[in-house]
KENU-226702 format. One record per residue: x, y, z of N, C-alpha, C, CB in turn; residue in one letter. Coordinates in steps of 0.1 Angstrom, whole numbers, plus 2048, in hexadecimal, padded with zeros to 3 digits. Atoms other than C-alpha are relative to their C-alpha. Glycine has a CB too. Layout:
# residues N
XYZXYZXYZXYZA;...
# end
This chain:
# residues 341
8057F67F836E21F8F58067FF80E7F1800801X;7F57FB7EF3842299177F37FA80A804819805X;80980B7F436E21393480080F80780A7EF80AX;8067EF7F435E22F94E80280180C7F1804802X;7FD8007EC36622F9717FB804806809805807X;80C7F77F734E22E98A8087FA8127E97F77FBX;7FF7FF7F735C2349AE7F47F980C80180C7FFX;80C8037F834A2209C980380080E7FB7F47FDX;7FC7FC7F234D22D9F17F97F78097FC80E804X;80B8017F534121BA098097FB80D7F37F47FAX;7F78057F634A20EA2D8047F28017FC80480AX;80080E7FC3401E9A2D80C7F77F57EE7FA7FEX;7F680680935B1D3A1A7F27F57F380F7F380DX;80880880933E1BAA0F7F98087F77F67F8806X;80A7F880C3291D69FD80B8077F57F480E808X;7F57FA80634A1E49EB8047EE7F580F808811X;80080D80734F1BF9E27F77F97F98027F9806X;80E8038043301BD9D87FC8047F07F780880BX;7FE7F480C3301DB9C080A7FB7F1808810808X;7FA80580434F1CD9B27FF7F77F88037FF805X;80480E80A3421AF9A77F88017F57F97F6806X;80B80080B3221BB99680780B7F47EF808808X;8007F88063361D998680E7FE7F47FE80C809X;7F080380835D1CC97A7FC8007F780A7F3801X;80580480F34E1BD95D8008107F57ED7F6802X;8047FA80A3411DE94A80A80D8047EF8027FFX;7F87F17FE3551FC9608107FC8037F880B80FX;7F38017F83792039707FA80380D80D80A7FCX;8057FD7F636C20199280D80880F7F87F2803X;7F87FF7F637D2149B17FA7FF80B806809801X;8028017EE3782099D780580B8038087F480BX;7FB7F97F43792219F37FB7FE80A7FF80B7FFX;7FF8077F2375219A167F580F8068167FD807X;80B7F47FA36623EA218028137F6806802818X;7FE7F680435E25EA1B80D8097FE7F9804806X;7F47FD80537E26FA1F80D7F87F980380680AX;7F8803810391257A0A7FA8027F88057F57FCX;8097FA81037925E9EF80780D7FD7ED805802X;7F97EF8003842849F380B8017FE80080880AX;7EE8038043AC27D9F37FF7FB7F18097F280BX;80280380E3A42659D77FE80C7EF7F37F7803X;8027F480B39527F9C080380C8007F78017FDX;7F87F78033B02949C48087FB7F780680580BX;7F78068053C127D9AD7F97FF7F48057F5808X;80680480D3A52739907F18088058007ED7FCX;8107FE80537F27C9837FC7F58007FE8057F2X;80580780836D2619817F28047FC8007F4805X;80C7FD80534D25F96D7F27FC8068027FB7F5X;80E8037F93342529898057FD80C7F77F47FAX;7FC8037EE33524E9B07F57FB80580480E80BX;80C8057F83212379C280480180E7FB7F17FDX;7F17FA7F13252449E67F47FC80A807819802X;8078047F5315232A057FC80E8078087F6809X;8037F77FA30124AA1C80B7FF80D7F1800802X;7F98017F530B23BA3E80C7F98007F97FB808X;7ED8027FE32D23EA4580080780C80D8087F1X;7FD7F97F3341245A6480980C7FB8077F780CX;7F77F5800358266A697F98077F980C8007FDX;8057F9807347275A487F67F87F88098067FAX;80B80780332426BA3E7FE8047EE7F280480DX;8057F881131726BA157FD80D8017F17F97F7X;7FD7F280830D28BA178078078017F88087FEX;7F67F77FC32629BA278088017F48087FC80CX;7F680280833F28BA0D7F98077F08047EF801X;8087FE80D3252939EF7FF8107FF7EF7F9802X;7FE7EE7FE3242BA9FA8118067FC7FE804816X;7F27FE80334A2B99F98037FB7F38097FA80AX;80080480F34A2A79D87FD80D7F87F47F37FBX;8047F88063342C59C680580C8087F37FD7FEX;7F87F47F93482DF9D880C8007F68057FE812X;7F37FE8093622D69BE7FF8037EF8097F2801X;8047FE80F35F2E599C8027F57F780780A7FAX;7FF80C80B36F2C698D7F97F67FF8097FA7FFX;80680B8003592AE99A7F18038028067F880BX;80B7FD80433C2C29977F27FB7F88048057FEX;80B80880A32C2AD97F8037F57FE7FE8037F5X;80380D7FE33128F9887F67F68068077FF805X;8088077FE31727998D8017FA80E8007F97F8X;7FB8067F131226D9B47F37F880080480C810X;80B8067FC2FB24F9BA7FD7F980D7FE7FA7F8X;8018037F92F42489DC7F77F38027FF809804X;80380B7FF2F32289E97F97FB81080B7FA7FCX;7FF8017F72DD21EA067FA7F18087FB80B803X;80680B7FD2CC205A1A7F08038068097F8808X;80D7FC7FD2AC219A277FA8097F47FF80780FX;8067FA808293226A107FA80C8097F87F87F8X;8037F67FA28E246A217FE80D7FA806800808X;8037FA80827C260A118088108067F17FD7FFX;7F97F47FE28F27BA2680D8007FF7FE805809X;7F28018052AF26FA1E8018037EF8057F2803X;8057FD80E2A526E9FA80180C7FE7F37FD7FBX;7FC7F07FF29D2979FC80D8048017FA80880BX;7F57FC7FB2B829BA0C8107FD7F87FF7FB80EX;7FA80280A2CF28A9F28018057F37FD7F97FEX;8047F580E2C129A9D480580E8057ED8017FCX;7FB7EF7FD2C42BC9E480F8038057F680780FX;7EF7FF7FE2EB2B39EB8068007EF8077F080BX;7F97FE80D2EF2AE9C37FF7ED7FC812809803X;8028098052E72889C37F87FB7F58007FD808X;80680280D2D92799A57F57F47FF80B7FD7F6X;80680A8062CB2599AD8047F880F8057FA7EFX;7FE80B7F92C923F9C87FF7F27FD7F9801809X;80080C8032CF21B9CA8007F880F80C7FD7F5X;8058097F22C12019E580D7F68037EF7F37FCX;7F48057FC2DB1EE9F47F67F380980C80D80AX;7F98048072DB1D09F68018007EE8007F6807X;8057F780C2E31D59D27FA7F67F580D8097FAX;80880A8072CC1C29B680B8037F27EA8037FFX;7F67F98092E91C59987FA8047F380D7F77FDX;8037FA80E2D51C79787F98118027F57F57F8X;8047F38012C51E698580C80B8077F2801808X;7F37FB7FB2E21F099780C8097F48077F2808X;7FA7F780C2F51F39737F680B7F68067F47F5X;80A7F98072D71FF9637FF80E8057F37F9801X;8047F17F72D321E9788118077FF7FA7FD818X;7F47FC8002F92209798078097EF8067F3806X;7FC7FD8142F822294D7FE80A8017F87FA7F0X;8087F28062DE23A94E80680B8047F2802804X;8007F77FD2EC2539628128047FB7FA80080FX;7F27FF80831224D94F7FD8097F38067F07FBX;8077FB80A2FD2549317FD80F8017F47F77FFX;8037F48012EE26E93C80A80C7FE7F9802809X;7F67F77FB30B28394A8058007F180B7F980DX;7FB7FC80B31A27D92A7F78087EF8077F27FEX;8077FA80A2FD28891280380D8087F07FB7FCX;8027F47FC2FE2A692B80F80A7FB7FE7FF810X;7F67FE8023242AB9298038077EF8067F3804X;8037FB80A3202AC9037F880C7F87FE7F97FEX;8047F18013052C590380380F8037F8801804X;7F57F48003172DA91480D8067F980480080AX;7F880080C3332D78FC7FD8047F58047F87FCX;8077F980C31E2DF8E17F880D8037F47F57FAX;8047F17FE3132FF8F38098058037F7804807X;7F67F87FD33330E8FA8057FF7F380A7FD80CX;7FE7FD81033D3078D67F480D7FC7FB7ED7F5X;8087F780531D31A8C980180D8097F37FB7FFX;7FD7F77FB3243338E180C8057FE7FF7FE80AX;7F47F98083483398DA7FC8047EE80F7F4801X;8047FA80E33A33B8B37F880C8047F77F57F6X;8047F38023253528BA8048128097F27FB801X;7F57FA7FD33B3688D08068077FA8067FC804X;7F97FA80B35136A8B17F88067F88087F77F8X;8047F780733537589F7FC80D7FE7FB7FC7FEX;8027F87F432D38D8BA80D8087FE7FE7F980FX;7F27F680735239B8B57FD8037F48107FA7FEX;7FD7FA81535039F8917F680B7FF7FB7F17EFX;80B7F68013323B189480A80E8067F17FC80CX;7FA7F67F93423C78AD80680A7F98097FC808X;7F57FE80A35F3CB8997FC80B7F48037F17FAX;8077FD80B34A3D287A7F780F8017F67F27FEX;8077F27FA3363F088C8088098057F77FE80BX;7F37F67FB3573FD89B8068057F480D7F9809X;7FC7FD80B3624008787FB8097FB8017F87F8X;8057F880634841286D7FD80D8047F97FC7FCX;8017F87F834542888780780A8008017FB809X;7F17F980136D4338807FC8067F580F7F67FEX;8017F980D36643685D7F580E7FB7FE7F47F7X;8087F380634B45285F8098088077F0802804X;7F97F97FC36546586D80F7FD7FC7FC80180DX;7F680180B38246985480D8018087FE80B7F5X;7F67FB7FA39947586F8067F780C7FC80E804X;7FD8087F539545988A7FF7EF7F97F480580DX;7FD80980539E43D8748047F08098098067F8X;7F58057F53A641C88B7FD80380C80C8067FFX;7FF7FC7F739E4308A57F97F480B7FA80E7FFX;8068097F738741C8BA8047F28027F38007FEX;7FA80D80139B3FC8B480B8028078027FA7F4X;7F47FA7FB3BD40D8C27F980180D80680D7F8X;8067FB7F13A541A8E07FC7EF8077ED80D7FCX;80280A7FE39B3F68E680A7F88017F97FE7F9X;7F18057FF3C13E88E280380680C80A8057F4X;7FF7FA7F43C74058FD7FA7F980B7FB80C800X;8058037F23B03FB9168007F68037F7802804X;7FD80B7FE3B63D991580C8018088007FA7F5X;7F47FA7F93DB3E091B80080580F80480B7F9X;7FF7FC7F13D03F59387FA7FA8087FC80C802X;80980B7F63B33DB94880F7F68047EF7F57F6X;7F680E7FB3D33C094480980580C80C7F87F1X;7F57FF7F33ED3D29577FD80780F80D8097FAX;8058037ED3D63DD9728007FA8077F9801806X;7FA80E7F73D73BC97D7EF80080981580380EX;80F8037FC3B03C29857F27FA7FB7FD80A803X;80C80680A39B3AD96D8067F67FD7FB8077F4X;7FF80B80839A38C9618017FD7F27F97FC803X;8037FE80D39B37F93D7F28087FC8007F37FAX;80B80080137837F93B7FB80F7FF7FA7F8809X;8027F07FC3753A694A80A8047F3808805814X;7F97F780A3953B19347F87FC7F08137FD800X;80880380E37F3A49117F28038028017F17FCX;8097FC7FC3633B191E7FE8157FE8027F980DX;7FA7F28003753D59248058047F080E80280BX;7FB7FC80E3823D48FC7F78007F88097F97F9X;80B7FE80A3653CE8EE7F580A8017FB7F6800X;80A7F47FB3533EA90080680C7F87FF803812X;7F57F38043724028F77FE7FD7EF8157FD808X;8018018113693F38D37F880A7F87F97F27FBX;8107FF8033454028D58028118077F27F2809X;8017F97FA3514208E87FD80C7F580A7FE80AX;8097F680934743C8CA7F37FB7F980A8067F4X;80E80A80932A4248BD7F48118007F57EA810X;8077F98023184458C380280C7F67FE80280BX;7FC7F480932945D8AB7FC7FD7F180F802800X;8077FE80B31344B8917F78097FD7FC7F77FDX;80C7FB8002F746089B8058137FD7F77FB811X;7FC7EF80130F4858978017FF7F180F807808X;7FF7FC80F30F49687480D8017FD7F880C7FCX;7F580180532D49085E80780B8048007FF7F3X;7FB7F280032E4B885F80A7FF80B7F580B801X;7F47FC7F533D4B68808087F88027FC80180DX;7F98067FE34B49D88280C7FD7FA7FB7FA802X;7F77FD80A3624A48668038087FF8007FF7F6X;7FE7F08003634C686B8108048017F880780EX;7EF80080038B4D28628028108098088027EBX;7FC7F67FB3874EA8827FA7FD80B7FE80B7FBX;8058047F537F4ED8A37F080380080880680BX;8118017FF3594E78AE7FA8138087FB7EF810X;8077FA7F93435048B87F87F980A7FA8067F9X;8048027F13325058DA7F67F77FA7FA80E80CX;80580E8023134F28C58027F87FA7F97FF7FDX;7F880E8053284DA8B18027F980D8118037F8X;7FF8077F33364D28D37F47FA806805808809X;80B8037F83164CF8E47FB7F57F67F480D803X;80580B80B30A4B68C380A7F88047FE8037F0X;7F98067FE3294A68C87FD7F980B80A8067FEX;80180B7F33254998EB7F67FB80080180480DX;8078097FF30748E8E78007EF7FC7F98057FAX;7FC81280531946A8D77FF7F880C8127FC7FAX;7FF80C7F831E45E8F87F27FC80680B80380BX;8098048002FA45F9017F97F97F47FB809804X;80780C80A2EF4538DF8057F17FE8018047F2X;7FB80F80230A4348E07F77FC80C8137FC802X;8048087F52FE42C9027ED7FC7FF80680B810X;80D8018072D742D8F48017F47F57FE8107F8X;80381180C2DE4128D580B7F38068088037EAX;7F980A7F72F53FD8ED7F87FF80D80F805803X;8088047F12DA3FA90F7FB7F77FD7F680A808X;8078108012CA3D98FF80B7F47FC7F38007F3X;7F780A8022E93CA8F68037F881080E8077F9X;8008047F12EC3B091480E7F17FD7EB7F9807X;7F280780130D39B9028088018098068037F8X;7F77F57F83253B790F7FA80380A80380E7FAX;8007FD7F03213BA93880280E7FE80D7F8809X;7FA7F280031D3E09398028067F280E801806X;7F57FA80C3243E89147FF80F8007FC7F97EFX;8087F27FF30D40A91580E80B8087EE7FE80DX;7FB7FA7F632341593180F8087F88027F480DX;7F27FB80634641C91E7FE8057F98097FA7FDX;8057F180B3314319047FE80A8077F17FF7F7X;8097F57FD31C44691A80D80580B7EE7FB807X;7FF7FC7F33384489338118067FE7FC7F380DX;7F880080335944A9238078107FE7FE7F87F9X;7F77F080335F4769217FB8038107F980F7F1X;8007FC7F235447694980D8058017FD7F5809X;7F37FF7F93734829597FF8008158068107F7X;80280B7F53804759807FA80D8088107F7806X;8047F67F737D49D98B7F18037FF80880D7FEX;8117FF7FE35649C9857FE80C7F57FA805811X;8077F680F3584B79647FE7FB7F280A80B7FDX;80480680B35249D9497F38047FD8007F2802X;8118038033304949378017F57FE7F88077F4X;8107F280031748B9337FB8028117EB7F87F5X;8098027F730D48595B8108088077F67EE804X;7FA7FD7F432E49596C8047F58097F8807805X;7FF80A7F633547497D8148088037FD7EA7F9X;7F57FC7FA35147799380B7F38047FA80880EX;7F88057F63714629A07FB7F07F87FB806813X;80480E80836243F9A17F57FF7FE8027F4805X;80E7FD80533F44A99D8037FA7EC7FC817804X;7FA80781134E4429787FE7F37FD8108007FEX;7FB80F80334941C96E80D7FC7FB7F87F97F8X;7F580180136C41096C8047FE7F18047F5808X;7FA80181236D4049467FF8107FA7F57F37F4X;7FD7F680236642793F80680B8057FA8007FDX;7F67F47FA37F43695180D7FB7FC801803812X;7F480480639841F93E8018007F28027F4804X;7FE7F981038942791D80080E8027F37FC7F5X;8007EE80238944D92580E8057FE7FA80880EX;7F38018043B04499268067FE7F98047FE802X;7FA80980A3B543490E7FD8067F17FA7F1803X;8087FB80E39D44A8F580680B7FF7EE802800X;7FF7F68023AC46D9018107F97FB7FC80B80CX;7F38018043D145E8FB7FE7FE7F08077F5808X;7FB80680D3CA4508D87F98117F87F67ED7FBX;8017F48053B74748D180A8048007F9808805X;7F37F08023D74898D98097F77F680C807814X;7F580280F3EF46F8C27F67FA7F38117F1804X;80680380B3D546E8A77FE80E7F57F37F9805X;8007F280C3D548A8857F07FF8088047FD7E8X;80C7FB8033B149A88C7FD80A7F67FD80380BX;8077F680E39B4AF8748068118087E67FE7FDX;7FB7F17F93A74CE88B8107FF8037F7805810X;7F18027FD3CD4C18928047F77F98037FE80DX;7FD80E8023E54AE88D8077F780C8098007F4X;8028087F63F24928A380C80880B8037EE7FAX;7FB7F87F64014A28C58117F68077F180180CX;7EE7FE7FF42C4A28CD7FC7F580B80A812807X;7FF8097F54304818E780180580C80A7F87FFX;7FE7F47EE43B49D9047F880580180A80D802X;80B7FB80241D4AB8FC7F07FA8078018017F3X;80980B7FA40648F9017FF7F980B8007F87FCX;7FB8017F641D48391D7FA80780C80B8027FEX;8037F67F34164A69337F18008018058107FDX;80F8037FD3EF4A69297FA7F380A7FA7FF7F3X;80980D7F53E948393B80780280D8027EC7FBX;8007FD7F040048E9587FA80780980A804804X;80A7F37FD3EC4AD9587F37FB8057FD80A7F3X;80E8097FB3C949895A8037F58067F67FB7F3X;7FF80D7F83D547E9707F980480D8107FB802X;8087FD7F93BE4809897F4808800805803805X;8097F38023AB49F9797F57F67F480B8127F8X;8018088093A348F9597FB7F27FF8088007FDX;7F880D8033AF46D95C7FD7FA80C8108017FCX;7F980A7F33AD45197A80C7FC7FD7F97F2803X;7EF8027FF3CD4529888057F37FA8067FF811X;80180C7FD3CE42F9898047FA7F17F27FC807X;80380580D3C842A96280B80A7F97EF8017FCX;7FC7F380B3D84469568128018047F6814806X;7F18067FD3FC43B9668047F37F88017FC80FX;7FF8108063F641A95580380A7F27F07F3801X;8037F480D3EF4329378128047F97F681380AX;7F37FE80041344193B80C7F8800801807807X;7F381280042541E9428017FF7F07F67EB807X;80780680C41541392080A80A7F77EC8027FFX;7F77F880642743391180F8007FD7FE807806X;7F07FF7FF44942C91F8047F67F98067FF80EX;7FF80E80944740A9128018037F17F57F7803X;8027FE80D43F4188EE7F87F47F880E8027FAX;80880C8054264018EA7F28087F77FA7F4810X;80A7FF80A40C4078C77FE7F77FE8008057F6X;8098098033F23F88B98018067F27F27FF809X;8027FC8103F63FC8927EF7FE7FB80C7F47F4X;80A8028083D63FD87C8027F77F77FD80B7FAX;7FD8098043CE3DE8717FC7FC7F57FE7FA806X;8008008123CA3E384E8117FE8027FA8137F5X;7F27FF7FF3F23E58548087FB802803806804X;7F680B7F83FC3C78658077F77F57F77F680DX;7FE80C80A40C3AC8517FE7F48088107FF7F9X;80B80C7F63F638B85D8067F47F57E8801800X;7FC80580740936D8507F37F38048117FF800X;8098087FC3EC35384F7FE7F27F47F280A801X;7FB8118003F532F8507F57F97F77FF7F9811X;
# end
């Protein structure tokens, strides 16, 4: 088992020599002289415990202990301050910096290692739990996709004509979140899986219309839009997806304020659905529908120059047209060939 390294600061040479002696035996021990060599130092390694004198000159324990937990890497590192007064307001005042534990100075060594195990121990049972919850969390994430997935499927398939569809719309807006260069991973997987869910409400319309081999009357239409209020209705308790509701209910808005269902305007819009509304009207015009079939590239081309701004955020809807020039599809992935190792 790899020996643990516990960091020990202090100013006096005897109490550093001190430490040393009681601790060679079981750790890799490191001297440091003061607070800011501690800080230089662990720009270089982690160790797995810090025993860090209060009083020091230039930079006192807690100064150096504040700057320690200011660093994401060393965030969880164990800091046990070492002092020589038992002072109950230093104590507070330790704890409320992120310390874990004090130790009396001069130092008595069997309790000295003893306090020093426990809190190695600990850190590491903690370290591990948290390992074992970002595992079960990524599992269940994936299961969380599949679901998704599994409801986007079925969603397509009651509608004979938009096959795919909402998976292509979801390929789209990904594409478009990445090369806006305005979201993070986290945000752009966040934005695909909404664009996944973005018809989740067209379970609640009747086949009739929705298969209908013609255009809608004024109350087909009017039934028709109601999807985006019903997705955004069985998606408001989902609390996985950040927002998921939002790219159902919000996604046929348009930027000039003549969408539905609320008319939002501009950026009155929540952004993911002003990147699935592009991403959904483009894959409509090159998709066969029950009233057409799929629309001439020049065709599709002039309609988004036409709604750029009207329609469309500029912004998204230029990305939209990049995406075009490039000739970049998303096949149906019944269709791919997946060579699996």
């Amino acid at each position: 088992m790899q020996q643990k390294i516990v960091m020990v600061v202090d100013d006096t040479p005897s109490n550093l020599q001190q430490a040393m002696e009681v601790l060679q035996d079981k750790y890799k021990v490191m001297p440091v002289k003061s607070g800011v060599a501690a800080l230089a130092a662990l720009d270089k390694f982690v160790p797995d415990l810090i025993l860090l004198d209060i009083e020091m000159p230039e930079m006192d324990g807690f100064e150096t202990l504040r700057n320690i937990k200011s660093r994401e890497e060393l965030e969880k590192v164990p800091v046990i301050f070492l002092t020589s007064h038992a002072d109950k307001e230093n104590e507070i005042k330790g704890f409320n910096c992120g310390a874990v534990d004090f130790i009396m100075k001069p130092f008595v060594p069997e309790i000295m290692l003893v306090r020093i195990a426990t809190q190695i121990q600990l850190s590491s049972l903690l370290n591990s739990f948290e390992e074992e919850v970002r595992k079960k969390t990524k599992e269940n994430n994936e299961l969380t996709f599949q679901a998704i997935n599994a409801i986007a499927k079925t969603v397509d398939a009651k509608d004979k004509y938009t096959r795919q569809h909402s998976t292509r719309v979801a390929k789209f807006s990904r594409e478009i979140a990445i090369r806006s260069g305005l979201f993070n991973e986290e945000q752009i997987e966040v934005i695909y899986r909404t664009a996944l869910l973005h018809d989740i409400g067209k379970i609640g319309i009747k086949d009739a219309i929705l298969n209908k081999p013609g255009r809608l009357d004024d109350d087909e239409f009017a039934a028709m839009k109601t999807h985006t209020t019903i997705g955004a209705e069985i998606l408001k308790d989902v609390t996985l997806i950040k927002d998921v509701d939002k790219g159902a209910k919000y996604h046929h808005e348009r930027y000039d304020g003549k969408g539905y269902p609320q008319g939002l305007k501009g950026e009155e819009i929540p952004i993911v659905a002003r990147i699935v509304g592009v991403a959904d009207a483009y894959d409509a015009m090159t998709s066969d529908r029950a009233y057409r079939k799929h629309l001439p590239e020049e065709v599709v081309r002039g309609e988004l120059e036409k709604g750029r701004g009207a329609q469309f955020d500029p912004v998204f809807c230029d990305i939209m047209l990049q995406i075009m020039d490039d000739k970049i599809e998303f096949p149906d992935e019944e269709t791919l060939d997946i060579d699996i190792k």
